[in-house]
N, C-alpha and C positions, 0 to 999 in steps of 0.2 A: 722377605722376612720369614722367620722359621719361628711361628708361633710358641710359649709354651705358657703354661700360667706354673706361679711357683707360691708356695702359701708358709711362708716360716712362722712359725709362734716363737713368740714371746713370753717370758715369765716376768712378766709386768702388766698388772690388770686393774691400777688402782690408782699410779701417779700419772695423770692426765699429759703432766707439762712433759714427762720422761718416756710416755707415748709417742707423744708427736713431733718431739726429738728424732726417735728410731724412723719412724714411716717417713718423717720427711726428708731424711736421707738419701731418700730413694729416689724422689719428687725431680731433681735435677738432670736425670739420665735421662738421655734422648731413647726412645724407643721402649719405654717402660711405662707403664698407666699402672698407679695406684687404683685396684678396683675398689677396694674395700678392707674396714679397717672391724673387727669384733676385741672386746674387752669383758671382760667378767673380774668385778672386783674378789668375789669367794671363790673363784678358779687362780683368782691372782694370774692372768695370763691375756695377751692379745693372739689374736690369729688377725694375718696380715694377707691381702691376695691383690699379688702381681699379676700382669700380664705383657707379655713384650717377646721380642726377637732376644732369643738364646743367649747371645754375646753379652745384650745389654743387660739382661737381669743377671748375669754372673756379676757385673760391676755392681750391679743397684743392691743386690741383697750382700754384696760384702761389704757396701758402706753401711748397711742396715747392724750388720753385723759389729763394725768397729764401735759402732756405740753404742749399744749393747752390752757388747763384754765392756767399756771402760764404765758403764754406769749404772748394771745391777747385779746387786750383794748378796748371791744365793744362801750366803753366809747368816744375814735375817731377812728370808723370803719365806713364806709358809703362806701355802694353797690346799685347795683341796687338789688341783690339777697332779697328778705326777710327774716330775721336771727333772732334770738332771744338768741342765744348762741354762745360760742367761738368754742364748738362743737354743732353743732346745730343740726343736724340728725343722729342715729343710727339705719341702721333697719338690721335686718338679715334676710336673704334669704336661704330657705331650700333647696336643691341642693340632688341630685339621691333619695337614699333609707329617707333622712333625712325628718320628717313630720315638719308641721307649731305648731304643738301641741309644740314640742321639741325648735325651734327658736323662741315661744314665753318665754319658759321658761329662754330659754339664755338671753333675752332682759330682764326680770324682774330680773335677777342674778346679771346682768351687771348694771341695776338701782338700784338695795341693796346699790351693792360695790361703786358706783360714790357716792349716796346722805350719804352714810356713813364714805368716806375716801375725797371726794373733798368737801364734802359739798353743792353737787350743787342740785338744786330740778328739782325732773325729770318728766316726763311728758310720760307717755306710752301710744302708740299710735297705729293707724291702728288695725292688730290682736292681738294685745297685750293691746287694749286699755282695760279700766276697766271702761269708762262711753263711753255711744253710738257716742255722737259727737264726742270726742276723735281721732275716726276712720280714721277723714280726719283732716290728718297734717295742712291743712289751717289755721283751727279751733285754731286747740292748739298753732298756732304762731301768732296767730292774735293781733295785738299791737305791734307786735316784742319786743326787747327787751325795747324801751323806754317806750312802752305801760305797759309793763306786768310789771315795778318799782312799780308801787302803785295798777293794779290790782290784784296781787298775795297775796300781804295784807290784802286786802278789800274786794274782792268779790269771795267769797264758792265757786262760779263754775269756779274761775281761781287756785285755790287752787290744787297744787301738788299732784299726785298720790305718790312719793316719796321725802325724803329730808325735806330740811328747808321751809317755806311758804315765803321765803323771796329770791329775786336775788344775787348771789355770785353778787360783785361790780363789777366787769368788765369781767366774763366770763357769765353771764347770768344765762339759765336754759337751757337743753336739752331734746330732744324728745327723747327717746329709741322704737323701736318697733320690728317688725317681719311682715315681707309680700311679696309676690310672687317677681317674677323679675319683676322688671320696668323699660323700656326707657326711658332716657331720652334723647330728642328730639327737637332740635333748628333748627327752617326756618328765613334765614335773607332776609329781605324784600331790595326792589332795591328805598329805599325812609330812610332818617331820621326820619323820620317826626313818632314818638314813638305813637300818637294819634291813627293811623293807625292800628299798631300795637296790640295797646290796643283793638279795637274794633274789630279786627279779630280774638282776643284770646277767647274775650268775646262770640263770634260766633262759634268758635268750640268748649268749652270745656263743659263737661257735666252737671254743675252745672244751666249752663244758658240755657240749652235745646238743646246743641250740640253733638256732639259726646261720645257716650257712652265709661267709665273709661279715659277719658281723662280730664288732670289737664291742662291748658293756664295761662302765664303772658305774656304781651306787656312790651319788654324793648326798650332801647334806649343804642345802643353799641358804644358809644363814637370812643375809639381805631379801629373802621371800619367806622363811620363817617355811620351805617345802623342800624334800626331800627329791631328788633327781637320778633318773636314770639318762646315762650319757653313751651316744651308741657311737660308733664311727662304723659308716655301711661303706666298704672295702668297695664292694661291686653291686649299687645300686640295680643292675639291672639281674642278681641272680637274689637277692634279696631286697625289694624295693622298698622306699618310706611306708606305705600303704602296711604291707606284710609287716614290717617291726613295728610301727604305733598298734597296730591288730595285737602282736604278741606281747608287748607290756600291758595292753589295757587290758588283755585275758588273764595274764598271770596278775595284774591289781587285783580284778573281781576277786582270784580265788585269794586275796590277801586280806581282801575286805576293805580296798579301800579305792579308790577313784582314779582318774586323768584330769586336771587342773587344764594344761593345754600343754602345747609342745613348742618346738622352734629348732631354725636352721642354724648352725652356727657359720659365714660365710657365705660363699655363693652355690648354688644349686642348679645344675644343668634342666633345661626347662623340659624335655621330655620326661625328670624323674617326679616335676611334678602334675605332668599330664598323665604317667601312670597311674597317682597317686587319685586324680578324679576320672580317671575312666575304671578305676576297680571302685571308687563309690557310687558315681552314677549309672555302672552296669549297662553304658554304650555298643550298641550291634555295631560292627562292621564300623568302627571310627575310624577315618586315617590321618594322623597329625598332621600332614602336609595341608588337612581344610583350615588347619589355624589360621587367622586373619594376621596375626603379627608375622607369621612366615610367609605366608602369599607376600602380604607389602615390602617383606625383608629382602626376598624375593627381587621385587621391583627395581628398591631403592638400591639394591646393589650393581644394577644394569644402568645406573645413572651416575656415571665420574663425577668427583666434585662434590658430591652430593654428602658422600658418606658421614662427614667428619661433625655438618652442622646438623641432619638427619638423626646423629647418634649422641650428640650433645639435647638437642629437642626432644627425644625423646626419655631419656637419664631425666631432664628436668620435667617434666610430665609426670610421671612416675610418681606414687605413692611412699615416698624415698624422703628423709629428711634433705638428703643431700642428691647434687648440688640444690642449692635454694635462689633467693632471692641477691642474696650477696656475688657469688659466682655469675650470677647472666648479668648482673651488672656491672662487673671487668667483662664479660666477651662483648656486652654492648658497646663498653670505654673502648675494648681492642679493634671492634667494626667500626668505631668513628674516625679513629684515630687513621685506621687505616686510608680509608677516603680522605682525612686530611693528606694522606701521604700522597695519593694519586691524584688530588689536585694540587700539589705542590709539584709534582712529576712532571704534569701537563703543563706549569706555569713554568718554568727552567726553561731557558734559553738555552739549547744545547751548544749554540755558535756565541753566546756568551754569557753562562751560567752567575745567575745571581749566588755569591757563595752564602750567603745568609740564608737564602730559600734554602741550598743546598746542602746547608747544616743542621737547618728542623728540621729538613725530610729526612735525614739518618739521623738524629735524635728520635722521631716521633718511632721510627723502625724500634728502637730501642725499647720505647714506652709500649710500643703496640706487644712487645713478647713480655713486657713483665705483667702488665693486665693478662693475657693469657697464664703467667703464672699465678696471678692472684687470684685468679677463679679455681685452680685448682688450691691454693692456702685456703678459699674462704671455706671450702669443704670441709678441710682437714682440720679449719679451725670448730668447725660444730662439732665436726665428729669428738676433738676432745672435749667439747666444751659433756659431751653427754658422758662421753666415760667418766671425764672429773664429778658429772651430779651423779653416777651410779654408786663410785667412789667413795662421795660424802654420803650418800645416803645409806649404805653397809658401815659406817665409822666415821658417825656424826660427830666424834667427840675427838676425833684424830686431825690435831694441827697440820701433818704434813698432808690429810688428806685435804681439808677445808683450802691450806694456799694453794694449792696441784689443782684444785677449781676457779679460784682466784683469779690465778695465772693463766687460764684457760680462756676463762671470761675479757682478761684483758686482749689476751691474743687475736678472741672472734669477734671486739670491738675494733682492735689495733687494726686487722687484714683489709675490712673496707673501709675504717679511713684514710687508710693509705690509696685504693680505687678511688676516693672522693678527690684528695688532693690530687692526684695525677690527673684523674678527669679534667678538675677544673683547672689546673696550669696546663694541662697539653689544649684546652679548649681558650684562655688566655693567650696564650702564644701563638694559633693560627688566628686569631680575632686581628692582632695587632701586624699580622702582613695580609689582610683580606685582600687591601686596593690592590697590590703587587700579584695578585692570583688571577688569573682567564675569567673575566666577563662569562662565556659559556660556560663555567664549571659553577657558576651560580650555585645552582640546585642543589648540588654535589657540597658543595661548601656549605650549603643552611642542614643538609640533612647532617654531615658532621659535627655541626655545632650541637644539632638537635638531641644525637645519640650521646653525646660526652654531657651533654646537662644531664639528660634522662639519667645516664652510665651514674652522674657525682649525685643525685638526689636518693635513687634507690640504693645507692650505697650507703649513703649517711643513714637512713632510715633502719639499713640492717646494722650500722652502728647504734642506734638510739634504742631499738629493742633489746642490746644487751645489758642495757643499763640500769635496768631494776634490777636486774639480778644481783651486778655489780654490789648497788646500794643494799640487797637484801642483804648480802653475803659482808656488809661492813665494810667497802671499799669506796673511795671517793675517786667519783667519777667529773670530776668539775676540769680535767684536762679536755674530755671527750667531749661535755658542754661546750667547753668554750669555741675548740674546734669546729663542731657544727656549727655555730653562731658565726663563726669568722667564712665558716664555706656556703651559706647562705646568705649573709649578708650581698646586695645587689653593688653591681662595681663587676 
């Protein structure tokens, strides 16, 4: 595998249900892991972060891609974010042994196939660009989408690296590229007052004689009623988190006005924020390798096998809404299931195979990979279920916002009742060939049963806690009643 992680945003930060449309696109490609999914309803935009072997995220983000452009209307989209496409950013990020040489070639592969199958004209940027400005995204989004309708026509130096010379009508153009890890990095200011803002960005970012690889925009975040500086830190390690929250909280003071708090937008490579506490704690002679999570990472990587349920246990430990409680309750459903498989293995006559054993054991195969896919939906479904409340809560009076949570709500009840019923018929269906199973696989067969109850109870339970919501929000939930009542009941 030729690692790379790749992070496309989205100008979609508000319809919950048109979220999780796009990201789940991606969901069915072998060799791709949805790491993480951010939304901002007054940036009106998601940032999405992949990770997978090179081949498979070319497929994964061009199906991300295809629904995208057929399903949002830059045409009435208004953010504070700056956008010029439905997909507006793609860059790929070279990750271990993988070079920049190779995630630019991905980024021009992946710009072939878009300007050749969506039609849309692309724009290759950063280390991937093909003219020098190019290099900074600013550049190439400048006019955003309303700007770039009649420059892309008329003037050579807005003229597409790939595609048509002309704006798909309501998805835009996209920027494709490749380049290092970047933070990105929001300070909310303790003032509305966006002017602020604006002039404190203007003051650190490197364009204007501030801090070196640092990008700045001055927003105004309605939904917090505060005023935000927004950084993108190019190259964490020539300008660190530590150094820019330092340089906005200085330039506040001289504004007169405070730090509220800060935040990551996506994911954060863990040494940028091990810098970030060894320049507060003012540590002699620290060497990251004493971390306890790298020592044991360390270990757990010298033990095959290990890896996959090691980095599942520890995701679910984690201070993380996701995965939750829903999620370990399909890989529970998919551990039982499996043991039903291997005593049904061991029960086969190979000199004269029962075909009925022979046929739940490749049915239960079956069951055992979509409970694995349901623990990754049951993620996907909080995650919208949170963008749809940030959603509602910036445009509380906005019908298509209140259904986009609705619809959310239903999806994060919908995904473990579906792990409940499968539990309980794939736990049905080995009960009623027990006799026909190996005496010695006893054990083996009661732990199975035991895992798929477990698997259908804490599922249904993460069905039942969405339920007030449901009712809060004016939705009747008396399918999802009853349903529990039919997968409890004893039989």
């Amino acid at each position: 595998m030729t690692p790379f992680e790749c992070v496309p945003n989205f100008s979609e930060g508000r319809d919950a249900a048109r979220i999780a449309r796009i990201v789940d696109a991606a969901r069915p490609v072998t060799g791709v892991t949805v790491l993480d999914t951010e939304s901002n309803a007054d940036h009106h935009r998601s940032v999405v972060t992949l990770y997978g072997d090179g081949e498979a995220l070319l497929d994964a983000v061009f199906r991300m891609m295809e629904v995208a452009t057929r399903e949002i209307d830059l045409t009435a989209h208004h953010g504070e974010h700056p956008r010029m496409g439905a997909t507006d950013v793609v860059p790929f990020v070279p990750l271990g042994a993988s070079t920049m040489e190779e995630a630019v070639r991905l980024a021009e592969r992946l710009g072939e196939r878009v300007a050749r199958e969506l039609r849309l004209p692309v724009y290759l940027y950063a280390r991937a660009a093909r003219r020098p400005e190019r290099a900074d995204l600013a550049k190439v989004r400048e006019g955003q989408f309303e700007g770039l309708r009649e420059s892309i026509r008329t003037d050579p130096a807005r003229a597409p690296d790939l595609g048509p010379a002309e704006l798909h009508p309501t998805a835009g153009a996209v920027a494709i590229g490749a380049r290092p890890i970047l933070i990105a990095y929001n300070v909310y200011l303790s003032t509305p007052d966006v002017a602020v803002a604006k002039r404190i960005a203007k003051k650190v970012r490197a364009r204007d004689g501030g801090l070196p690889e640092v990008k700045a925009l001055g927003f105004e975040i309605r939904a917090r009623n505060l005023a935000q500086v927004s950084m993108n830190l190019t190259d964490y390690r020539t300008t660190s988190i530590a150094t820019a929250f330092d340089a906005v909280a200085s330039a506040a003071t001289a504004e007169g006005v405070g730090v509220e708090e800060s935040e990551i937008v996506g994911l954060v490579p863990a040494d940028a924020l091990s810098g970030a506490a060894l320049h507060y704690l003012k540590l002699r002679a620290f060497d990251p390798a004493l971390v306890l999570e790298s020592k044991v990472a360390a270990v757990e990587a010298r033990r095959p096998g290990h890896e996959a349920i090691a980095s599942f246990a520890a995701r679910l430990a984690a201070r993380t809404p996701t995965p939750g409680g829903g999620s370990a309750s399909a890989i529970v459903a998919a551990l039982g299931t499996a043991l039903g498989e291997m005593v049904l293995a061991y029960s086969i006559d190979a000199k004269a195979p029962d075909a009925a054993l022979a046929a739940l054991r490749q049915a239960l195969g079956n069951e055992r990979a979509r409970f694995l896919e349901l623990a990754d939906e049951d993620a996907a479904a909080y995650d919208g279920v949170r963008v749809g409340r940030r959603a509602l809560k910036a445009a509380p009076d906005d019908a298509a916002a209140r259904a986009g949570y609705v619809e959310a709500l239903r999806r994060a009840a919908g995904v473990p009742l579906e792990t409940a019923e499968r539990a309980r018929a794939t736990s049905d269906r080995l009960v009623a060939v027990r006799a026909r199973t190996r005496a010695q696989l006893a054990s083996d067969f009661v732990s199975a049963l035991a895992m798929l109850r477990a698997a259908a109870e804490g599922a249904l339970a993460n069905v039942a806690i969405n339920l007030d919501d449901l009712r809060a929000a004016g939705a009747s939930t008396d399918e999802y009643e009853r349903a529990i009542a039919r997968l409890r009941a004893p039989g």
